[in-house]
C-alpha positions, 0 to 999 in steps of 0.5 A: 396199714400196719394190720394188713401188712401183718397178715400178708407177714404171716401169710409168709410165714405159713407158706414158708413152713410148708416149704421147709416141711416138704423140702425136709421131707417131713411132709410128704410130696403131694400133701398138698392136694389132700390138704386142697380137699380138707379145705375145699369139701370141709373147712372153707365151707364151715369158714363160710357158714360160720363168717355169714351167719353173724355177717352184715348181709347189707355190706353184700349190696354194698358199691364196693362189692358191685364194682368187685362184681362189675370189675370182673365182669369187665375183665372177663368181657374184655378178655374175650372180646381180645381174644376172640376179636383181636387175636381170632381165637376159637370160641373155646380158646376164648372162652378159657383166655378170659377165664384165665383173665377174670376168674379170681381164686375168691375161695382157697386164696380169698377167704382165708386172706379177708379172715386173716387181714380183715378178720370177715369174709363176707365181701366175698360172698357176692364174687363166689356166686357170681362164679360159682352160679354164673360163670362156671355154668356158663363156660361150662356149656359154652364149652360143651357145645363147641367142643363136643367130646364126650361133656357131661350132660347138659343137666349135670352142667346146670346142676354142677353149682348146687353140688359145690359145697362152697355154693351150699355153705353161703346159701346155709350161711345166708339163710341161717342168718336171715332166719335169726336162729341161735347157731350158738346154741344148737346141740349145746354150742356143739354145733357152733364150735365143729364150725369153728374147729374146722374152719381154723383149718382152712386159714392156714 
């Protein structure tokens, strides 16, 4: 208890820095959505090739990680049938309502807050997919369809999840640690340590 109390302490203590740094005016407002950006299209995805490929990929079938996954189907299932059943909502309202409801922030929030607590991010994996590859295709052309003002096409809907780089880097991750190659020693650690380097980024 006293670990995880710890990490959430120092989880403060990074955001009270930023605060401070932008109320100083010694970072400018509007930072945050270039840092937003490092972390998403570069240091979570090298945080999370880095955390799988040395991960235990039997934690992933673990009944912890189906009742994550059950639990926020249930909540996303509840949520519209609420909204929709309850409250008469339209479809797209609905379909934003549970969202809102189950869609939880497993990437920028999660990851960094398992490494730091817990110090492995695997049990993350799952959630991310689920996401990533199922309920954001799913909204996306629940919402296309009702809606029809000038969507992206259908086919750039079903393909959204393989240009995400959060997407890319658990099926690297994964395949690199099934394949049993030495990520340690590609390009002399090289590689190993850019990895590394940049996923120390998205931590903090």
């Amino acid at each position: 208890m006293a670990d995880v109390v710890g990490g959430l302490a120092v989880f403060a203590v990074v955001i009270a820095v930023g605060w401070v740094l932008v109320r100083t005016g010694a970072v400018p407002v509007g930072s945050d959505t270039v840092l937003t950006r490092l972390c998403f299209f570069a240091a979570t995805p090298a945080l999370l090739i880095t955390t799988l490929v040395d991960a235990d990929l039997e934690a992933v079938t673990s009944v912890g990680t189906a009742v994550a996954v059950g639990a926020e189907l249930l909540g996303l299932a509840t949520a519209w049938g609420v909204h929709r059943c309850l409250l008469h909502r339209p479809v797209a309202e609905a379909m934003i309502g549970a969202l809102a409801s189950a869609y939880v922030n497993a990437a920028n929030l999660g990851i960094p807050v398992l490494v730091l607590v817990l110090g492995d991010a695997t049990a993350v994996a799952p959630i991310l997919l689920l996401q990533l590859l199922v309920l954001t295709p799913l909204a996306f052309t629940v919402l296309d369809t009702v809606t029809r003002r000038g969507s992206p096409s259908r086919f750039a809907t079903y393909t959204l999840p393989l240009r995400n780089p959060l997407v890319l880097a658990v099926l690297v991750g994964v395949l690199v640690n099934l394949s049993g190659f030495d990520l340690g020693a590609a390009l002399r650690g090289h590689l190993a340590e850019l990895l590394d380097t940049l996923g120390r980024i998205a931590v903090p």
